[in-house]
N, C-alpha and C positions, 0 to 999 in steps of 0.2 A: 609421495609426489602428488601434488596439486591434479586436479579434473584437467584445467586448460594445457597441463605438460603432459599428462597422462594420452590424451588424446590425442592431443600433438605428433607424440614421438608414434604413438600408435599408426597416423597416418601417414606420418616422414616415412616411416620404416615398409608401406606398402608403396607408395607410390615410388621409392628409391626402387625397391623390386620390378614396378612397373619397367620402370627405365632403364633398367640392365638385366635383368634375368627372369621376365614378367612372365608370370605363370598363366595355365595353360587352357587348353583344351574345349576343343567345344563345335557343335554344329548342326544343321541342316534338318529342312522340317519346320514347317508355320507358313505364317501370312509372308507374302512378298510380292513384289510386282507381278502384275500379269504380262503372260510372253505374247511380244509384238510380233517377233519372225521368229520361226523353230527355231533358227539356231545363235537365239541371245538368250546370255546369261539371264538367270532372275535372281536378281538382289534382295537378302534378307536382312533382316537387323536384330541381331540380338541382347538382351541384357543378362551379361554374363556376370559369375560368380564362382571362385575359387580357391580353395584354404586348402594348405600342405598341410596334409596330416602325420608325415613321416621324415624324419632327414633335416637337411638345412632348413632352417629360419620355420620350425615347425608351429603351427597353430594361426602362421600370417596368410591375409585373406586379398585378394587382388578382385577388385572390383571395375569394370567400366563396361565397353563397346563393341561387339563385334559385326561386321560388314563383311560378307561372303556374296560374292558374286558366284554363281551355280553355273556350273554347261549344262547340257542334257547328258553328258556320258557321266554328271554326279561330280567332277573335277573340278575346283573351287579353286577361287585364292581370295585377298582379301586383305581387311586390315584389325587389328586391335585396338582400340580408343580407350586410355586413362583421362581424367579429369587433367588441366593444363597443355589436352593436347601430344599427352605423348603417344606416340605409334611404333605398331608392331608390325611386320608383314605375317601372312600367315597363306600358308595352301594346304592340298588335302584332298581330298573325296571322301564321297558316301557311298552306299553300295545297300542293297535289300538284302534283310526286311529293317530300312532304315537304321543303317549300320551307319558311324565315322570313323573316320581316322583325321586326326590335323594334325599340323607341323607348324612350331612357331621359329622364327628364325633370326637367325639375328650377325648381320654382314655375311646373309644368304645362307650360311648354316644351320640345321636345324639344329635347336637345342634345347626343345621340350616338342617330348611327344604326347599325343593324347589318342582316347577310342572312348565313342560315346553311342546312345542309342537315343533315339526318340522314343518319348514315353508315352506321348499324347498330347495332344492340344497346343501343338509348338514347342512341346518342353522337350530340354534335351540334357541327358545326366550322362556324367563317365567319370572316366581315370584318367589322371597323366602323370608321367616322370618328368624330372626336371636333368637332366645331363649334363655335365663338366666335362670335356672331352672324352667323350662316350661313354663315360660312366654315371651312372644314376646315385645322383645327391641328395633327391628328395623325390617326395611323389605325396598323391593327394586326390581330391574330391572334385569335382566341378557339375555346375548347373548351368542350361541356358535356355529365355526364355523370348521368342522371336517375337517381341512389340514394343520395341525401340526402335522405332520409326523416327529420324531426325528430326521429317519437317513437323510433323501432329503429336510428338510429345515432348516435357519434362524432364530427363534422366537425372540422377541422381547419386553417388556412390556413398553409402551412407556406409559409416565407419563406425561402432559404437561400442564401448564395454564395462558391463556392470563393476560398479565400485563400490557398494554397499548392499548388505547381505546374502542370502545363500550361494546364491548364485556368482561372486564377486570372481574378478578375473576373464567372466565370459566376454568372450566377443559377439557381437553383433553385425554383422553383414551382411550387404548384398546392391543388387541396383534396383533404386526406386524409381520407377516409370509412371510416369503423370498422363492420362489420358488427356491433357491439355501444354503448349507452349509457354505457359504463363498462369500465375495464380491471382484472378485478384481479390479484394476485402470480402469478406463476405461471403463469398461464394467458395462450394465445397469440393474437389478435385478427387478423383477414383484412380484407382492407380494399384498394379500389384511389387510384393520385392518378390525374386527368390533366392531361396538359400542354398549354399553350395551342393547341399545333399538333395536337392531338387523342390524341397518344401516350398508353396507358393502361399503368401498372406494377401487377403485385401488390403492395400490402402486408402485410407481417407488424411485428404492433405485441405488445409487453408491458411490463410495467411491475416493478421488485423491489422488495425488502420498504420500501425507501425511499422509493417513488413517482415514481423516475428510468425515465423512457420510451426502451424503446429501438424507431426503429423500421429494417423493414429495405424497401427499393423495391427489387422485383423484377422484373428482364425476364421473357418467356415462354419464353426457355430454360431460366428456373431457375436463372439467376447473379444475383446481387446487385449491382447499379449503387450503390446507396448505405446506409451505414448511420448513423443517428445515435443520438447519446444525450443528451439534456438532462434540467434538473432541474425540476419543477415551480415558479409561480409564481403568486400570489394575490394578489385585490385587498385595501382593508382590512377586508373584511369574512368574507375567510379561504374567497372566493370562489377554484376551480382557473381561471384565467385561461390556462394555457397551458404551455408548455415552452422553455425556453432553455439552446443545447448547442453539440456541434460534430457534424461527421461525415466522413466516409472516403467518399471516392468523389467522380463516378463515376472508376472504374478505378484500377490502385495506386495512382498519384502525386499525387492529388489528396487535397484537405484545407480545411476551412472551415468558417463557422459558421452556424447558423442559430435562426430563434425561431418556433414553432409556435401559432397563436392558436385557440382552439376558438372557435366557430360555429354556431349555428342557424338551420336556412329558417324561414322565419312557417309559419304552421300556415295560413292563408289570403290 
């Protein structure tokens, strides 16, 4: 199979998950509004990350948005955001020592459960099942990291996986957050992804006089695990819908393609 079908179907096959049975889990903890009266929610934004590692459709990775508005008694609901806009509802609470639980739903039923902890610094890692009439079909990994902020960043759902050497077959995911709304020539964009298992990389993103994105994932040594470059792509309405490219990494030998979907949390 071709790089372009390769990645293709790689992304078909998550975002159909998105929109019928979108996988799970995730919450609370990081930056978010500051409270105007005691008793208003404070909204957070996460960029989440998720790969079934067990059961149905194992090894598929669901990438996008999450929006939790917070009570004071910890009790949330909220929504899920995939690239194209699809949505999820989701509710929940947390509980000390920065405990979660979520529930994703779907025509009001729950049908992926999750429990997560805060690790630090906004990050937030767990577990969830995914349920078929109350039984458990799959289950899996999830990370989430609170700085996907609608209005002041970038997001990104970067889909990618090595097709040439050692490494061949790997997936590559997560959501990539742009400390900025926009890229332009020239100038060099900061931004982290994380990965399901909570690992967090710097990014460095720009773009040339063409609109070709390069971005680079970096470890905290300050080596560069991956580099890519894709070309822009738009819908027919000359909407930027995303990037599609290849890239180098991680380590020499490796090589693969991948397709980059922008993203936004709900604003509530």
């Amino acid at each position: 199979m071709s790089r372009p079908k390769l990645i293709a179907s790689l992304v078909i096959v998550a975002l159909a998950l998105s929109a019928l049975f979108i996988v799970p889990a995730l919450t609370f903890a990081a930056p978010g509004k500051s409270v105007v009266k005691p008793n208003t929610p404070i909204t957070f934004y996460y960029g989440f990350n998720a790969t079934i590692t067990q059961g149905q459709n194992k090894g598929t990775s669901i990438v996008g948005g999450l929006t939790l508005n917070v009570s004071n008694s910890g009790v949330f609901s909220g929504h899920f955001t995939t690239p194209g806009k699809g949505n999820l509802n989701v509710n929940g609470r947390f509980s000390s020592p920065a405990l979660i639980t979520i529930r994703f739903l779907k025509q009001g039923v729950p049908f992926i459960l999750g429990e997560g902890q805060v690790v630090g610094q906004g990050l937030i890692t767990g577990n969830f099942n995914v349920l078929t009439n109350g039984v458990t079909v799959a289950s899996g990994i999830w990370s989430a990291l609170g700085n996907a902020y609608p209005t002041t960043t970038l997001a990104q759902a970067f889909y990618g996986r090595v097709t040439s050497g050692s490494g061949v077959k790997l997936n590559i995911t997560g959501p990539v957050v742009l400390n900025a709304t926009s890229i332009k020539p020239g100038v060099t964009i900061s931004g982290t992804i994380n990965f399901s298992d909570g690992t967090i990389y710097t990014v460095r993103a720009s773009v040339d006089h063409t609109g070709h994105l390069q971005l680079k994932f970096v470890i905290n040594s300050g080596q560069v695990y991956l580099t890519a470059v894709g070309a822009p792509f738009y819908n027919s309405q000359g909407k930027l819908l995303g990037y599609r490219g290849t890239f180098v990494g991680p380590g020499q030998n490796n090589a693969g393609a991948f397709e980059s979907d922008i993203f936004q949390c709900t604003l509530s």
